[in-house]
Each structure stands twice: as C-alpha cells, then as structure tokens.
C-alpha positions in Angstrom: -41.7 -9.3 -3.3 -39.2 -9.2 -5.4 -35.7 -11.1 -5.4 -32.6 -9.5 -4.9 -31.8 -10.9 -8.7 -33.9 -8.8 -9.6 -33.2 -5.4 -7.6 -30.5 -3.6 -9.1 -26.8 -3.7 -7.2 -26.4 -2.0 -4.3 -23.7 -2.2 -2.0 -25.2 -2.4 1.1 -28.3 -3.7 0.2 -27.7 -6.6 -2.1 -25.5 -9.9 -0.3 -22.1 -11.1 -1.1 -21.9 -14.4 -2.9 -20.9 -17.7 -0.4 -17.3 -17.8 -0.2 -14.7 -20.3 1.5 -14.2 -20.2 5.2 -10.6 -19.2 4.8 -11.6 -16.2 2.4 -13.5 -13.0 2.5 -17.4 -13.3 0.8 -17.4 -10.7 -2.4 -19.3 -9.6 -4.7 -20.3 -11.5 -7.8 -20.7 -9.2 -10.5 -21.2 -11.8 -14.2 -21.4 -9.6 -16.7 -18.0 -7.5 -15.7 -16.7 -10.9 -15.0 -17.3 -12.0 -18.5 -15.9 -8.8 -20.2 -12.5 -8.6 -18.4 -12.2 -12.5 -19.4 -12.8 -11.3 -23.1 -10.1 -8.5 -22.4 -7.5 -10.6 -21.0 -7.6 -13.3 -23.5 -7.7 -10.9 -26.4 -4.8 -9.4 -24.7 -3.0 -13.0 -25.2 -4.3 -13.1 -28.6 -2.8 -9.6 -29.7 0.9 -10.1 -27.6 1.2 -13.8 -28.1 2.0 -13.7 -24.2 0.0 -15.9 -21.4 0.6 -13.4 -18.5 1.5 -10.3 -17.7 4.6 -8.4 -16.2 3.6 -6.4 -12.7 4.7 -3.2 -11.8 4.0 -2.2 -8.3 5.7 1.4 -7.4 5.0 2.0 -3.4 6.3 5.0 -1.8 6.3 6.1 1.3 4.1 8.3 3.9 2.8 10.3 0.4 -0.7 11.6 1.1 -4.0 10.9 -1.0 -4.0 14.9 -2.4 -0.3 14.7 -3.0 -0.6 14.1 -6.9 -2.4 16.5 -9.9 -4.8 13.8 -10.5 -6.1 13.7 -6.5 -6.2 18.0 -6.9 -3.1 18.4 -5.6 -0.3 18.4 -7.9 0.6 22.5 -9.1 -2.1 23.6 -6.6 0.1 22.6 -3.9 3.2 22.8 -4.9 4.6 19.9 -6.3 3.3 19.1 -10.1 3.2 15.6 -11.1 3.0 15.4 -15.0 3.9 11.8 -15.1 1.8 10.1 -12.5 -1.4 12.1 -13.9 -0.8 11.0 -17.7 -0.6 7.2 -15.9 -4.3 8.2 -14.3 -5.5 9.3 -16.8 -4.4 6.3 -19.0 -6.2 3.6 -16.7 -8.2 3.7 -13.7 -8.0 6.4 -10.7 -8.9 4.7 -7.5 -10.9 7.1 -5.0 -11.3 4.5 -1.8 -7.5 2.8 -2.0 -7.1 1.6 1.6 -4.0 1.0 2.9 -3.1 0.1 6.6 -1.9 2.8 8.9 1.7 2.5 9.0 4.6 1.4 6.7 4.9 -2.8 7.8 1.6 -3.7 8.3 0.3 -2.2 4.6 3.5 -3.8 3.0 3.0 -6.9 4.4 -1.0 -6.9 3.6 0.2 -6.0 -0.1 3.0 -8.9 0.0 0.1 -11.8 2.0 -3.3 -10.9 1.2 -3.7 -10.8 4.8 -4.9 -7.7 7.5 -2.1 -7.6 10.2 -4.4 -9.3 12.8 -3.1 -12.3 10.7 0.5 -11.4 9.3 1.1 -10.5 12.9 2.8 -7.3 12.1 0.6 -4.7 13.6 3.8 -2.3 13.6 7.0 -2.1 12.0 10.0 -4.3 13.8 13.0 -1.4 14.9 16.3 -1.4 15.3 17.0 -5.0 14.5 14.0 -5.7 16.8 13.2 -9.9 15.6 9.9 -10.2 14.1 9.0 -10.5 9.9 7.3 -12.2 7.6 8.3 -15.1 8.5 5.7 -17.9 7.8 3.8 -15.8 5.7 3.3 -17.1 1.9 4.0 -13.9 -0.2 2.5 -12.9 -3.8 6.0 -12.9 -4.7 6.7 -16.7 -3.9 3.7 -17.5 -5.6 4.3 -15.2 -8.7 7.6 -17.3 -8.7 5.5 -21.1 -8.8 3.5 -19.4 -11.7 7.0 -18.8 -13.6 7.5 -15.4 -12.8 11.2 -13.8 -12.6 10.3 -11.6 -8.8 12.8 -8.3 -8.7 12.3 -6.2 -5.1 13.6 -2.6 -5.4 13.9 -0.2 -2.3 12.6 0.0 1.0 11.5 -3.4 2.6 10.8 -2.7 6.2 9.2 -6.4 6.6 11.8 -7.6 9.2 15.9 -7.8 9.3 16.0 -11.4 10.6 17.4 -13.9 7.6 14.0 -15.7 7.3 12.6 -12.5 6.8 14.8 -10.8 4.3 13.3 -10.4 0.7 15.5 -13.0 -1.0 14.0 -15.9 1.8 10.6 -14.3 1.2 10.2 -14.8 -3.0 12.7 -12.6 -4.5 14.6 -13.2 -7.0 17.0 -10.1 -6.0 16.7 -7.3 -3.7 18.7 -4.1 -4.1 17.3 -1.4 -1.1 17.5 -1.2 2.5 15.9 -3.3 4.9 14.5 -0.6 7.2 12.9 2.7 7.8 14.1 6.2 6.3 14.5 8.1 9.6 16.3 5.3 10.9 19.3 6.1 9.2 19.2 9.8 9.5 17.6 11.0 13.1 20.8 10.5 14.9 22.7 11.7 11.8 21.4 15.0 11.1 23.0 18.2 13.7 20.0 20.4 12.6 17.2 17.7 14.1 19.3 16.1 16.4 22.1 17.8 17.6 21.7 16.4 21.1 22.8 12.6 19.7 25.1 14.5 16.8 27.3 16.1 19.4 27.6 13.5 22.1 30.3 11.0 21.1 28.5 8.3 23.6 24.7 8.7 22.4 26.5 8.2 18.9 27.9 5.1 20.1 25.0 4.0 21.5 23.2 4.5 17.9 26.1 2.9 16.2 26.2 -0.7 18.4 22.2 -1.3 18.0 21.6 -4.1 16.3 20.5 -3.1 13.0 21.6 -2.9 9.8 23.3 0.9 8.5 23.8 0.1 4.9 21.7 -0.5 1.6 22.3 -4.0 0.9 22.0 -6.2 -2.6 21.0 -10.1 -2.1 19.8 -12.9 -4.6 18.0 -15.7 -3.6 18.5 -17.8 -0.6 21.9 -16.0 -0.2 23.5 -13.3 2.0 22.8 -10.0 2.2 25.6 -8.0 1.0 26.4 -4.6 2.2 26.4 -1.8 -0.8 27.3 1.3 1.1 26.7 2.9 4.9 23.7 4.8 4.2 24.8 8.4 5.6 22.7 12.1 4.7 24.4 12.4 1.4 24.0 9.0 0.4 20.3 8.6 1.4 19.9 11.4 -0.9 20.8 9.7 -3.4 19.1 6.8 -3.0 15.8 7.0 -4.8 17.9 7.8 -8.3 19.8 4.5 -7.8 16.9 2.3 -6.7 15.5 4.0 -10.2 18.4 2.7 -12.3 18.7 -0.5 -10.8 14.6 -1.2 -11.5 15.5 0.5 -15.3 18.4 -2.0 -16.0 16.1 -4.7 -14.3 13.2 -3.9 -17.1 15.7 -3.7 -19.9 17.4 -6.7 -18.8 13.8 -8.6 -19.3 13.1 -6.9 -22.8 12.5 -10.2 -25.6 12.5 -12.6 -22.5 9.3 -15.2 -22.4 9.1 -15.3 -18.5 6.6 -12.7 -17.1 8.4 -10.5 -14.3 7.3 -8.5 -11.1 8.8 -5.9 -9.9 8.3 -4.2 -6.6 9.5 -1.2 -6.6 9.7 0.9 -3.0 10.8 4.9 -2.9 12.4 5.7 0.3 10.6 9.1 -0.6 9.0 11.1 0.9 9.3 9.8 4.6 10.9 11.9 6.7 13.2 13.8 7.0 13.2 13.9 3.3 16.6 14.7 1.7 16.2 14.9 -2.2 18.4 14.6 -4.9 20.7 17.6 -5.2 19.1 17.7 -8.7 15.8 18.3 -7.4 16.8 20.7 -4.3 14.4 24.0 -4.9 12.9 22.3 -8.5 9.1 22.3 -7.1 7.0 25.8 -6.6 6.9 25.1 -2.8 10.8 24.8 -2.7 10.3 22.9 0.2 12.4 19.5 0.6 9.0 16.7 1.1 7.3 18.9 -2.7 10.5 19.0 -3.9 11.1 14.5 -3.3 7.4 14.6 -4.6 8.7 16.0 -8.1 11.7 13.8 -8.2 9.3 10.6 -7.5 6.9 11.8 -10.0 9.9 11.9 -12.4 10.9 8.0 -11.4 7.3 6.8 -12.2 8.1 8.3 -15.6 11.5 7.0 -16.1 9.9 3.6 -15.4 7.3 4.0 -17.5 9.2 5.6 -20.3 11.6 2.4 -19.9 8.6 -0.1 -20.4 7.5 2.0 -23.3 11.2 1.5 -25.0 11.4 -1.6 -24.4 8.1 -2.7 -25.8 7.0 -4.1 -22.7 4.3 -1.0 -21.8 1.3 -3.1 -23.1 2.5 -6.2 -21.5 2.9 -4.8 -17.8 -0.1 -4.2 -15.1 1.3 -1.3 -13.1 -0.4 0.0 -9.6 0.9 3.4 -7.8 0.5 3.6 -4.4 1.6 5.1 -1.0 1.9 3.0 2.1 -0.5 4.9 4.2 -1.8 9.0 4.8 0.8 11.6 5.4 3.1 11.8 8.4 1.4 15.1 9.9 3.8 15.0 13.6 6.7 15.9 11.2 4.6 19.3 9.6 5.6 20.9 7.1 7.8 18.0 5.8 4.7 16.2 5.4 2.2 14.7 2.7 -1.2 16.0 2.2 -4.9 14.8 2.4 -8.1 16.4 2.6 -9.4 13.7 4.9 -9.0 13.4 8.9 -6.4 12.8 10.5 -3.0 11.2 9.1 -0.7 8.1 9.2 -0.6 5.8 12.8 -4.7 6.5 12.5 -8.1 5.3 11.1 -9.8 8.0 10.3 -9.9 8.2 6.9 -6.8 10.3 6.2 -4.5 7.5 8.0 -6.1 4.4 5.5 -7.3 6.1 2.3 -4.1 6.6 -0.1 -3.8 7.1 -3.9 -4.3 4.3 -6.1 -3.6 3.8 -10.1 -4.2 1.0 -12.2 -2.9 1.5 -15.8 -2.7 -1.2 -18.5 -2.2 0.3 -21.9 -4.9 -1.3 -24.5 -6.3 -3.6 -21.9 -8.0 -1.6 -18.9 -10.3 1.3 -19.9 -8.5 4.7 -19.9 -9.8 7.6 -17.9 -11.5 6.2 -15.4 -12.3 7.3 -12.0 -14.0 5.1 -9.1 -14.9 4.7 -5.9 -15.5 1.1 -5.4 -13.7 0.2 -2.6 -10.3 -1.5 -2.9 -8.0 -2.9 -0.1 -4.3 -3.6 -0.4 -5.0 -7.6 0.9 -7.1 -7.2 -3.1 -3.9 -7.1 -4.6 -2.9 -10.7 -3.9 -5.7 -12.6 -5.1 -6.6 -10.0 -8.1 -2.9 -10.4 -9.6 -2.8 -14.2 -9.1 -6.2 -14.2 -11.2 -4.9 -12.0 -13.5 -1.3 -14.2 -14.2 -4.5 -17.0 -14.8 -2.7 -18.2 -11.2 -5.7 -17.8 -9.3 -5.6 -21.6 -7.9 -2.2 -20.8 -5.8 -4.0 -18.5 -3.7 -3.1 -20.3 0.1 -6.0 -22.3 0.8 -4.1 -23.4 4.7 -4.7 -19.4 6.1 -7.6 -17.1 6.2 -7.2 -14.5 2.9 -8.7 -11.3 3.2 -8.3 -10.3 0.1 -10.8 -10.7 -3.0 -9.9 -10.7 -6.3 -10.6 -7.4 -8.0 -9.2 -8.5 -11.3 -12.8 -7.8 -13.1 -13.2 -4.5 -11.2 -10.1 -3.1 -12.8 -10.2 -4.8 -16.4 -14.3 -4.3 -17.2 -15.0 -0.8 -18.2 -17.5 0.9 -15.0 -16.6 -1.9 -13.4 -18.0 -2.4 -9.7 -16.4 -3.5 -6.9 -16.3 -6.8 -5.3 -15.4 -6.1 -2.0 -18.5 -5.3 0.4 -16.6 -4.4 3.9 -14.1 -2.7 4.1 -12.0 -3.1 8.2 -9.9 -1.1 9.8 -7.7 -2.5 12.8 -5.5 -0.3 15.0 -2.8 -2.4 16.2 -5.0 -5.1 17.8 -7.9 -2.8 18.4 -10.6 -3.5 15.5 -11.4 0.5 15.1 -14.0 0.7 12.2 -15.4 -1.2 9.0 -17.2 0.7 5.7 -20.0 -0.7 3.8 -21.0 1.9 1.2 -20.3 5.6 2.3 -21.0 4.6 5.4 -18.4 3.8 8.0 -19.5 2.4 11.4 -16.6 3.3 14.0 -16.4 1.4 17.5 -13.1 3.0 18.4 -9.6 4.9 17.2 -7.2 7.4 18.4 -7.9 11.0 19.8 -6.8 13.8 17.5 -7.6 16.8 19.3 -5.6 19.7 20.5 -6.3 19.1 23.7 -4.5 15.4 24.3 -1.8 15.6 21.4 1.0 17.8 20.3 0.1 17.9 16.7 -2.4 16.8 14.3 -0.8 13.6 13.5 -2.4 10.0 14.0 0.5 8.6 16.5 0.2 11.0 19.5 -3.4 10.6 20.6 -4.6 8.1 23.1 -7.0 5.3 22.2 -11.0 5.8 22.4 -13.9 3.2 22.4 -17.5 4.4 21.8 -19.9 3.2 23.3 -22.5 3.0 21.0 -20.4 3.5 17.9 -20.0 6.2 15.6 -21.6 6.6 11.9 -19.8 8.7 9.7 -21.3 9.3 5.9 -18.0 9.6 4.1 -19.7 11.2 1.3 -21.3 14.2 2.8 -18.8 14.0 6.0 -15.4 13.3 4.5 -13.2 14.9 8.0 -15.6 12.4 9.9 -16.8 15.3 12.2 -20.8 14.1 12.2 -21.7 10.9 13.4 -25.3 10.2 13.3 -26.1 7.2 14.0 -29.2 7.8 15.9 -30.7 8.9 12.5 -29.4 5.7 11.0 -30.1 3.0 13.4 -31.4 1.1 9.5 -27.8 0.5 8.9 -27.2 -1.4 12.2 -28.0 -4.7 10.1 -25.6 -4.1 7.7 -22.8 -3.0 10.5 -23.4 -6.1 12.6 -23.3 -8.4 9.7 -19.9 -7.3 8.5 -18.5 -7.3 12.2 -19.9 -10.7 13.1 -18.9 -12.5 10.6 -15.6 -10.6 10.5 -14.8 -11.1 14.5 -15.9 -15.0 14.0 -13.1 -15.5 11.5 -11.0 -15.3 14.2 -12.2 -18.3 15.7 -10.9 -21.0 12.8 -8.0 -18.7 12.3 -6.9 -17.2 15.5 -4.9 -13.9 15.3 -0.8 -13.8 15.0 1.4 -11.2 16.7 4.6 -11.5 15.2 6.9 -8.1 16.9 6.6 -6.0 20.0 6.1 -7.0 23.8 2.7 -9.2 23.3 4.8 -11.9 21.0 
C-alpha cells in the first residue's frame, strides 16, 4: 500500500500536519515553504529592509462579482481599472471567506479568531457595550514587532473605551466608530420620512447613546470628535479617509520602521451616498456602481501613492470586502453569482473578493482557489514580518499561516477546513469543493421579504446537506446520498472542530446571551 508521502496532495484525501492544541492543524506543503523563504529573504537582500509595510483596504458589503477581475467590472456597470491592474499584478483569490456580517469578519481579521471565540457574533448598535475587549489584535502585535499601526475608516469593533482602536493597537485612528446606515436611516426624508418629520422620533435618535461624529484619536488617548457625520458629510467621507491614509503613506516615505495600515471604506454599505464627483460617473448611474467606481479610484490613489513614494515593492497589500452583498437593500446592493447574500452561509454571504499583490516578490497573474479565511491573515502576516513567534499561544487561533501560499508561485493552500458559524449556530464546513451543511437560514420566497441573508428563519438538516461547489455554485443540489464516502472527511473536520471548544470554551461578548 502505498504511504500518503507518496500519493500526490490532495485536499481531502491527504492529512493535515500535528499542530498545537490552541491552533488549527494545516497543511505542510516543503517545497512552497522553501521557495517563499528564498523570496522573502531575497526580498531583504534587494531593499536592505527586514519586514514589510501592510496594506489592508476593507470595504464594506461589496460583493464577490463586484470588480472586472471577478467578471463584473464594465459588464455590470461599474468598471474597476485600478483594482484589476492590482489582480493582475499578484494573486486573485477565488475561495476568500469572510464571516457574514461587518463585526464578526473585522474582528476575525484583527484576532485570528472565528467569532465563537472573539465573542462578537454581531455587530454592537447604538452604543450597545460589547468589543474587542480582551482580544490580542494583529495590530498590537505588529506594534511589539516594531511596526508604526495607522487605522483608517470604519471600525465597527465596539464604542466602549477599551474597545476603541487606539486601546486596541493603533497608533492613530481617523474614521468612525460605527456602521454607515447608522448615521443616515433616520437622516434621510426619502427613506425615512416617518423619523425625518417627527420632531420626537428625532429626539429619540438624537439621545441614544452612540457616537454621531467621525472621530480622530492617538494612542491610549481620547477620542476626539472631527465633525457630526450628517448626508452631505458622509458623502464625503471615503475622499477624506483617502487623504488621510495618503499623508499617512507619505509621512512614512525614508522611515526604517515597517507600517500597517488598515484602511476601511465606509463604501458601499447602504444607503450609499457618493462623492458629488462621482454622482452618475459609472454606466449604471446608479449610487452603490457609482461608490464602486469612486472606491476603485481610492485603491488607485493608494497605490499610486506607494508607487511615489518608493514604498510599492516594500508593502504587502490585500483587498477585501467584509462579507457578500446586502441584497434586503436591492438595487443599492453588491453583486455575487453565488447564493444568497450578507447575514447568511451560503456561499454568497462568506465568499468575498480577495487580492494579494506584492510587486517583485509574489508571482503576478495568478488565480487560485485554495481556500483562504480572514482568521489566515493573522498568523500569515506575523510570519511574513519574520514575527511568527508572537502569535498568542494563551487562546485557541484559527488561523494558519498562508504566508507560503501567497509568496510560492502555484502555491497550495494550507488550510484543509474551512467553518462557517451563524451567530452561535455552527452552519457548514468545506473540505475541497465539497461543503457539508448541518444548518443555515431559509432564503425562499415563501418565508422572507427579499432575497437577502437576514430575513429568513434558521434551518437544521437532519442528515446534512452536501453541496459540490464546483458543479453546484447556488448550492441548489445536495447529494449526499451519492456521497456518503465523504462522511469521513466531514466528521473529522467537525469533531475535532466542536472538541476545541472544550479546552477553549466559546465567548459571547454583545447581545442578550452575554
């Protein structure tokens, strides 16, 4: 018989290596390994630098099909010239997974850690307590590796103190500490004329506990109000949060220490309100294509800024959306070909776009579908900074580090499963193309309103659900009576998964259960 050393990989039939009790087993995959180790340190060789600056660009509720390089792009409506030259200059992600809402997939990007652990399953509202409080953040532990940490934009990780971005690793934060609609839905006489014009539902918006304004803070100080953020100013927003990330990557041009900069549109959530420079610029002439091009036009002034500076080949940059469109708010809405949308996970709540680009040091024009989570990002920048050590070593990590992935030309993924939690209901978990479903939310016409992933009610099956994501991408087949092979596999992943839990109980940090 022969040994699995000598099979080749597969990535459901060949076994993760041992790993830690407090970390997620992955794949070991040598040879890549080696060659992204030669890349990085001829990287050091050639730019005389130890580590490299990171770029992260998050916006908000934009759908997997949204950009040119997905097939969206001109097709529908909204070309994106920038963000495709940045795919096409490193590596196009095809299986990015997010988490289904805003909090929980900034925090898993920010911890290295699914929301069953962070304990924010859903965003905290209106001032509501709950954050990331207790959570160690790549940004802290960029900051022990000697990294200046710069947080741009939307935050929407808590409003209490302790979990403010300057308690929470920052360096600085310049953006709001909330969510988009928040500021608008009792604003705006065309959606809401009902608070608008009724002087005591205005009040009542008015006294809630949260904060109305954009706010600048440095470190372990005060949040300092910048301006109320009305209609007009909200639409303004994006451009500023751009200049303020621009000065930020000037201001670091001929420094030695490394940077990271975190950089969060407030586009395109709803209701989207672009600048008035953009208003009608896409072919849809619609206000979420027309945010679309003015965010495609902020990647490029980023990356046109890096470039000017001399700092392009020095700077690891990932573009990313939070999670799948917003389809309840239709047609102000993102879009993916997969099912369902944002608040769900079926694929079209969890799978978002993903770009890695790193000018002369990861492969250009590459496109893959090796699976990559946003708890990867964590352990995979760490590794790359050569930081790899300060992962926490007191919680359970999900993350793995996909540093070798990125860097090795072809390179394969290290993660095996792939889980999907809803709130606190463990929905689903890939291996493969396959994806083994135990529950998730309805999205029929005949219990919701709309299409979108929020409205439905909560399902558990039975028996489960197997969905090949390859020839099934809506998820409309299961056939797991014709695949009752793969069961091994499923359980394996979900044992072992569920049994985490155990050494490293779950954490509910907002809502009603805390």
């Amino acid at each position: 018989m022969a040994t699995d050393a000598a099979l080749p990989f597969d990535p459901i039939a060949s076994q993760a290596a041992p790993a830690p009790p407090n970390r997620e087993p992955a794949f070991a995959h040598p040879a890549q390994e080696e060659e992204a180790a030669r890349r990085l340190a001829a990287w050091r060789e050639r730019r005389g630098r130890s580590k490299p600056n990171v770029l992260v660009v998050l916006m908000d509720d934009v759908g997997w099909g949204d950009f040119g390089c997905y097939g969206g792009g001109a097709a529908v409506g909204a070309p994106t010239p920038n963000i495709d030259r940045l795919a096409r200059q490193g590596k196009l992600l095809t299986s990015c997974y997010s988490e289904p809402s805003c909090t929980p997939s900034r925090a898993s990007l920010l911890t290295g850690r699914l929301p069953m652990r962070h304990g924010l399953q859903r965003p905290p509202m209106y001032g509501e307590a709950g954050g990331l409080e207790g959570e160690r953040t790549l940004a802290e532990l960029l900051s022990e590796a000697g990294y200046v940490t710069q947080a741009v934009g939307k935050w929407h990780l808590g409003e209490n103190t302790a979990s403010q971005p300057q308690n929470c690793g920052f360096d600085d934060f310049y953006g709001f500490l909330s969510v988009s609609d928040m500021y608008t839905e009792w604003r705006d006489p065309y959606f809401f004329p009902e608070m608008v014009y009724s002087e005591a539902r205005t009040a009542w918006v008015e006294n809630m506990p949260f904060n109305k304004c954009f706010v600048h803070a440095a470190r372990g100080g005060e949040i300092e109000e910048v301006e109320e953020v009305t209609i007009p100013v909200l639409s303004t927003l994006d451009d500023r949060w751009a200049t303020y990330s621009e000065e930020f990557i000037d201001s670091m041009a001929g420094r030695d220490e490394p940077w990271f900069l975190y950089h969060c549109t407030r586009g395109a959530h709803f209701d989207n309100y672009p600048h008035e420079q953009y208003l009608g610029s896409s072919p849809a002439r619609h206000p979420y294509k027309d945010t679309i091009v003015e965010l495609d036009a902020i990647v490029g002034r980023l990356v046109d800024r890096l470039d000017a500076t001399g700092q392009l080949e020095d700077t690891l940059i990932f573009i990313s959306s939070d999670n799948g469109p917003e389809m309840e708010t239709w047609p102000d809405a993102a879009y993916t070909p997969f099912r369902c949308a944002k608040g769900s996970t079926w694929e079209g709540g969890v799978r978002v776009p993903g770009i890695w680009s790193w000018a002369g040091t990861i492969e250009p024009d590459e496109v893959t579908d090796g699976i990559f989570s946003f708890t990867d990002i964590l352990p995979t920048v760490l590794s790359v900074a050569g930081s790899g050590d300060l992962v926490p070593d007191d919680r359970f990590v999900d993350g793995v580090d996909q540093s070798a992935f990125l860097l090795a030309p072809g390179g394969l993924s290290h993660r095996k499963y792939l889980y999907y939690w809803l709130g606190q209901m463990f929905s689903a978990l890939r291996v493969g193309e396959y994806k083994f479903m135990l529950g998730s939310i309805s999205d029929g016409n005949t219990d919701v309103a709309t299409d979108g992933g929020f409205s439905g009610v909560s399902q558990k099956y039975p028996y489960g659900r197997v969905y090949n994501l390859y020839l099934d991408p809506k998820e409309q087949h299961s056939y797991l009576i014709r695949k009752l092979a793969y069961l091994e596999a499923f359980q394996h992943g979900l044992r072992d998964h569920i049994h985490s839990f155990a050494q490293y109980p779950p954490k509910a940090s907002v809502g009603l259960n805390v």
